[in-house]
C-alpha positions in Angstrom: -4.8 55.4 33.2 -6.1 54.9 29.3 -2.4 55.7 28.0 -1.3 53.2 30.6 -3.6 50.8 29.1 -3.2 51.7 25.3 1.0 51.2 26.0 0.1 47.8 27.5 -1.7 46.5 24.1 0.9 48.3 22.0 3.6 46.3 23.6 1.5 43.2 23.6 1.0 43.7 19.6 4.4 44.4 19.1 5.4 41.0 21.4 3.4 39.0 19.2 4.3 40.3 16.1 7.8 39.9 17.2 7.1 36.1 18.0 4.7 35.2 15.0 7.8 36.5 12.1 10.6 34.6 14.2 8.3 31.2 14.2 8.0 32.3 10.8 11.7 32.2 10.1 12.3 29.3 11.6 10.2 27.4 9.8 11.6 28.6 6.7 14.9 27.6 8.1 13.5 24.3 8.1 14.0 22.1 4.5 12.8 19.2 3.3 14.3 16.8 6.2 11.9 17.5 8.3 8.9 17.3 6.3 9.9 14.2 5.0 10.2 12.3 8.8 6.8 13.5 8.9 5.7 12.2 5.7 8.0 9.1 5.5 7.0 5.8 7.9 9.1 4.4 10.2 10.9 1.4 9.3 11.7 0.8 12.8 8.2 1.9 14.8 5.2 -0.2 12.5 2.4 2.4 11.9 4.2 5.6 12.8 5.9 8.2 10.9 9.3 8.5 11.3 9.0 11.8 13.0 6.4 10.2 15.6 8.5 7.2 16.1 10.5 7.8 20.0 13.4 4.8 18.8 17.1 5.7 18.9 17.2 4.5 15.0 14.3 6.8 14.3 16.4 9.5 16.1 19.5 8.6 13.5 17.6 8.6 10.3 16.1 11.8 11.1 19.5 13.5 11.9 20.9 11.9 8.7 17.7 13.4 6.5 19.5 16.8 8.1 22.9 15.9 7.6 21.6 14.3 3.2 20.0 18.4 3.2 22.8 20.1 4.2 25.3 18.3 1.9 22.9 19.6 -0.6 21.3 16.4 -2.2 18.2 16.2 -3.3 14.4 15.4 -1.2 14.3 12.8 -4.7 17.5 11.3 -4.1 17.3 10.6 -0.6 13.7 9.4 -1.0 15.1 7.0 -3.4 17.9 5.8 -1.6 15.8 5.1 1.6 13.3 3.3 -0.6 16.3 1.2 -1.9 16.9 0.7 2.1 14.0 0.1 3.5 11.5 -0.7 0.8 7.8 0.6 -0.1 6.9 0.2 3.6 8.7 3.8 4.1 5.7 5.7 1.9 3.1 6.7 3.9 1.2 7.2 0.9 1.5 4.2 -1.5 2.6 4.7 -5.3 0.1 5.2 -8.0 1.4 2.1 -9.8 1.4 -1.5 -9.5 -0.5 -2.6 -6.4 -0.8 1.0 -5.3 -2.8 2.0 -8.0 -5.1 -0.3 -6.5 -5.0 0.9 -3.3 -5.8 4.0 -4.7 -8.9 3.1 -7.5 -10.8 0.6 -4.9 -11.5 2.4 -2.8 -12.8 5.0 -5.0 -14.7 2.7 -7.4 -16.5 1.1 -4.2 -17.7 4.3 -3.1 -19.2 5.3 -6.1 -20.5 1.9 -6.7 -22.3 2.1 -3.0 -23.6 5.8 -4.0 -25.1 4.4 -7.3 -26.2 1.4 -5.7 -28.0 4.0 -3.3 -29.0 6.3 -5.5 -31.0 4.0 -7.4 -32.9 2.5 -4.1 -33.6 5.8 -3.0 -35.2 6.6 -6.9 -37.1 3.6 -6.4 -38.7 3.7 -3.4 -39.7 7.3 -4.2 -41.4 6.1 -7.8 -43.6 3.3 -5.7 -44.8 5.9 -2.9 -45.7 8.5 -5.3 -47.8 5.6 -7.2 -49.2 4.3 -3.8 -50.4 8.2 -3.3 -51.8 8.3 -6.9 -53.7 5.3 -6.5 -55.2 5.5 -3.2 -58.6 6.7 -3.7 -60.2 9.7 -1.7 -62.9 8.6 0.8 -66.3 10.8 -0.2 -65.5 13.3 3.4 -62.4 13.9 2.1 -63.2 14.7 -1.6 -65.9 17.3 -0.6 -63.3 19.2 1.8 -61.3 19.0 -1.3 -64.6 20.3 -3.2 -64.5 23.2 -0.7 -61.1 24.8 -0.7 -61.1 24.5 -4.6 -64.2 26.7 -4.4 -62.7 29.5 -2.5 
């Protein structure tokens, strides 16, 4: 009964270990292609990548991405032939030049413009409540209790 068992989750290890390194080889069998329909837009489906996009023309770029890797050119040269194409609208990401560099710094400078902006409020409300504490006086009940526990 417990060898019975043991064999069982043996075999199961050895199943998954069998399945994990052939996922594992296929995906080093995919190239750059297919990361780049998931990191390039879709000229053809507005606000999806091209690997997301379900269009027919969607299904054609993708296979030529395969077809560019296995002729042996370049993720660079392809990029740049499909931004000759299609324009910056195929970058999911937009350049760090130009207009892109503002798309990139605003962002950024807001945010740390709102944290200063919040940083100093904050440091400024606690400045006037520790003053407001300092410079309410103690009533006479409260200054003997005070009296007390300093005594003991």
């Amino acid at each position: 009964m417990l060898r019975g068992r043991v064999a069982r989750v043996l075999l199961a290890l050895t199943l998954a270990a069998g399945l994990a390194s052939a996922a594992a080889a296929d995906e080093r069998a995919q190239g750059w292609a297919y990361d780049a329909a998931n990191e390039l837009m879709s000229p053809f489906c507005p606000g999806r990548t091209l690997d997301a996009c379900t269009s027919p023309q969607a299904a054609t770029l993708r296979a030529w991405l395969i077809v560019q890797e296995a002729a042996g050119r370049s993720r660079e040269e392809v990029e740049a032939e499909l931004l000759a194409r299609y324009g910056d609208e195929i970058l999911a990401r937009p350049r760090a030049e130009g207009m892109g560099l503002a798309a990139w710094g605003v962002p950024i400078a807001v945010f740390l413009a709102g944290g200063g902006f919040v940083a100093l409020y904050l440091r400024r409300q606690t400045r006037e409540a520790h003053a407001r504490a300092r410079s309410t006086p103690l009533t006479p009940e409260l200054e003997r209790l005070v009296d007390e526990e300093l005594r003991r």
